[in-house]
N, C-alpha and C positions, 0 to 999 in steps of 0.2 A: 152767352154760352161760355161754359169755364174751359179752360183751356186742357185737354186731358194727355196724359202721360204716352201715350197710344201716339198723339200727332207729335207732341216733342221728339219719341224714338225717331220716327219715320223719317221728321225732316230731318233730322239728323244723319240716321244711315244713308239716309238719300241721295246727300248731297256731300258726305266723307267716308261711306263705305267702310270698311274692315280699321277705319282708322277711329271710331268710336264703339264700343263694345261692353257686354258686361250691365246692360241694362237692370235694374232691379230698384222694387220699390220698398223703403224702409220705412215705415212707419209713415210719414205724408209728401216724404221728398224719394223725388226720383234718383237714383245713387248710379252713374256710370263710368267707366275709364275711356280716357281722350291719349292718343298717344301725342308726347310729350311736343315732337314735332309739328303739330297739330293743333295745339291746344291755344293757342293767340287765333287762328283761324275761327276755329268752334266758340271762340268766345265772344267773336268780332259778330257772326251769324246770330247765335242767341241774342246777343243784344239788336241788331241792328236787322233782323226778322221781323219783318212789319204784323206779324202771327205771335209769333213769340215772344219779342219782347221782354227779354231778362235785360231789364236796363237796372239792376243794385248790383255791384259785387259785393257781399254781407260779409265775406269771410275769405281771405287765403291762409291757409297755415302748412307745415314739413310734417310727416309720418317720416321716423325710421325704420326700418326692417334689415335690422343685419344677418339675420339668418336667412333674407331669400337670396335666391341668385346675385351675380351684381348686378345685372341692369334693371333689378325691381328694388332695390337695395332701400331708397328714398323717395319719396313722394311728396307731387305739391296737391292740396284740397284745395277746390274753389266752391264758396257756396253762392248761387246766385238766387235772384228773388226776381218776380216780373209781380210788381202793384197793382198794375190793371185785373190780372184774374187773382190773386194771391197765391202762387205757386212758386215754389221753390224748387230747386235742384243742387245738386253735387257732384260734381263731377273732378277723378282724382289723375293725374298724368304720373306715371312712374317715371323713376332716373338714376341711371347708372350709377351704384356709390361712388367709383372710384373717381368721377368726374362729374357732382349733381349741376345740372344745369338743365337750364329753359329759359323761355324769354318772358321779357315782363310782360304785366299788362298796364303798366301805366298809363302805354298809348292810347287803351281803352278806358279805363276808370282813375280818377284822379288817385282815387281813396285805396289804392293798390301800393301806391308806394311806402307809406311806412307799412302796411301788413309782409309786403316782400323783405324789407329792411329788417322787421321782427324773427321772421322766417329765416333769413341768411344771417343774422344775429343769434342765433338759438342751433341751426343744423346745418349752417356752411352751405346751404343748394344757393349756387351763381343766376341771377335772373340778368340775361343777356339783354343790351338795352337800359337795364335800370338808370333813371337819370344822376343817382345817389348811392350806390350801392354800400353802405357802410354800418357798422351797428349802429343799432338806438337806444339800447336796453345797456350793454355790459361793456366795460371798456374796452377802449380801441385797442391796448394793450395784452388786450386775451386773445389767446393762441386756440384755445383749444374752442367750442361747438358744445355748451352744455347740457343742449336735449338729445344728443345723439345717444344710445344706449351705452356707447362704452363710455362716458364720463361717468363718472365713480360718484355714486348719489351722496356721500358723505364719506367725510375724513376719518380713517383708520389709523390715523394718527393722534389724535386725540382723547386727552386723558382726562376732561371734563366730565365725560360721560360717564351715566351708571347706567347699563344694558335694562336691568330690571327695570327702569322707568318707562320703558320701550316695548315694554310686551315680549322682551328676549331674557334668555336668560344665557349667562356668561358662557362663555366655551368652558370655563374649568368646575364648572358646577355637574357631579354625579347625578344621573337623570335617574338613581334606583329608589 
């Protein structure tokens, strides 16, 4: 019998209440929000739910959001997978921008730790616990968090560029 989205919800509001929320299904995966506090809890269950069974973590990755609030500011994505039925899910934790932070799950899934590393490499979110917490991608030397929206997607400095290449046309070009 395949595992249906209907029993995931349940056991889940069941046993964290108001702290999992936001249920919805998007196309074949279940998509819900865990608050941030919570979310080593809820992943510790899914996996180790003798029902459920999401024993892959497939995916972590950072959402920014600088226009919500600040305590929705940042976001970690987990995608997890249970073999036995072929079901997936997603489930996302919000977190303050001015201090992104949550704890790892390395102590769950080995394969968490460079995806966290990429994550706080890429959006600056702190995964509390991480055994390594350092880049892996961009030098140690960089200050700044290049997937966050205010990094400046290319240099306005540079006079390499002809805009027309670009599908732009120059600021000083007469649009009549």
């Amino acid at each position: 019998m395949a595992l249906e989205t209907s029993v995931i919800e349940d056991k889940l509001t069941g046993k964290f209440g108001d702290k999992v929320t936001g249920f919805i299904q998007i196309k074949d995966i279940l998509s819900f929000e865990v608050h941030a506090d919570a979310m080593n809890d809820v992943m510790r269950f899914l996996k180790e739910d003798e029902l459920l069974r999401f024993n892959f973590l497939t995916d972590v990755c950072g959402v920014h959001y600088p226009d919500n609030e600040v305590n929705r500011q940042f976001a970690t994505v987990y995608h997890m997978h249970n073999w036995m039925d072929n079901v997936r899910i997603r489930f996302k934790s919000f977190l303050n921008g001015e201090k992104p932070e949550i704890d790892t799950a390395t102590n769950l899934f080995l394969s968490a730790n460079w995806q966290e590393r990429e994550t706080y490499d890429f959006y600056g979110i702190i995964f509390k616990g991480h055994p390594q917490l350092k880049r892996i991608l961009n030098m140690d030397e960089m200050v700044s968090f290049p997937m966050r929206k205010e990094f400046p997607l290319e240099d306005g400095g540079r006079t390499d560029k002809d805009d027309r290449f670009f599908g732009r046309k120059p600021d000083n070009v007469n649009n009549n």
